[in-house]
VOVO-978737 format. One line per 8 residues: number of its first residue (from 1); their letters; for each residue x, z, y of C-alpha. Coordinates in Angstrom, 3 decimals, padded with zeros to 6 digits. Layout:
BEGIN
NUM	A	X,Z,Y  ...
# end
This chain:
BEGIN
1	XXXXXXXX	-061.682,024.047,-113.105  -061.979,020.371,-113.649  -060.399,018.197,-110.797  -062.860,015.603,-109.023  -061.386,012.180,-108.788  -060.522,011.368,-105.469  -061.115,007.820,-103.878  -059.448,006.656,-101.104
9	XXXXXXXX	-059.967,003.232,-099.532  -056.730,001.437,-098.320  -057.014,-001.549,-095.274  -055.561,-004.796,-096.173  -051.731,-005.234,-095.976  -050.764,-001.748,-095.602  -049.768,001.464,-096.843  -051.697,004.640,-097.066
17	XXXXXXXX	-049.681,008.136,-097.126  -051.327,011.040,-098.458  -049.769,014.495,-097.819  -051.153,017.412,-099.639  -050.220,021.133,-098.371  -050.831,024.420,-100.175  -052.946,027.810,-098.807  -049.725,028.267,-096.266
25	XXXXXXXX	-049.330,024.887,-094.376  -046.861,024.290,-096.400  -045.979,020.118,-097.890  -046.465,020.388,-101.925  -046.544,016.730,-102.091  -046.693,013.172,-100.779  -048.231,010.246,-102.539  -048.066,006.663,-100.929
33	XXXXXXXX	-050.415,004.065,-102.039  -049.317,-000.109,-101.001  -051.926,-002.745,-100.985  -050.513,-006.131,-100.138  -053.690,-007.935,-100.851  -055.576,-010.238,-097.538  -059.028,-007.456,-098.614  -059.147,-003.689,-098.779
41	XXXXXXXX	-058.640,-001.504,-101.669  -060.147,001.128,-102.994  -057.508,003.564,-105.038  -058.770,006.717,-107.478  -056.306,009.794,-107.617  -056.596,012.056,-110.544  -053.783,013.419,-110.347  -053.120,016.035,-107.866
49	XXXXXXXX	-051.564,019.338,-107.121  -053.876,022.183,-106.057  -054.640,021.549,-102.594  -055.953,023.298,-099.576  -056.092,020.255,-097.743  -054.425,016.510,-096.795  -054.191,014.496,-094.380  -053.857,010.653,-094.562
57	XXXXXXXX	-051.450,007.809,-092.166  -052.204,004.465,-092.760  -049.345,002.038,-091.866  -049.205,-001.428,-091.836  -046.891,-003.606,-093.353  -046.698,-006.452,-091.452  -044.027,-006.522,-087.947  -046.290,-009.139,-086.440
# end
């Protein structure tokens, strides 16, 4: 089966965490995506482990 591209959108100054878990709950993977830029930022993944689902945190960078 061909894997879809996945697009996820990241706010300005921030970092997005994507955690992927398998068909028991259980963390395959974790892939963090950084955008320092003043305007959001769209990101593509093609690259992913088979997935039964994930869950995205969205931090931000700056301590102001």
């Amino acid at each position: 089966m061909k894997k879809k591209p996945i697009v996820f959108k990241v706010p300005p100054n921030s970092k997005l965490k994507i955690t992927f878990f398998g068909p028991c709950n259980e963390v395959i993977t974790n892939r963090s995506i950084i955008n320092q830029l003043c305007t959001p930022k769209c990101q593509t993944i093609t690259q992913y482990p088979d997935f039964k689902k994930y869950i995205t945190e969205v931090r931000s960078l700056s301590r102001c």
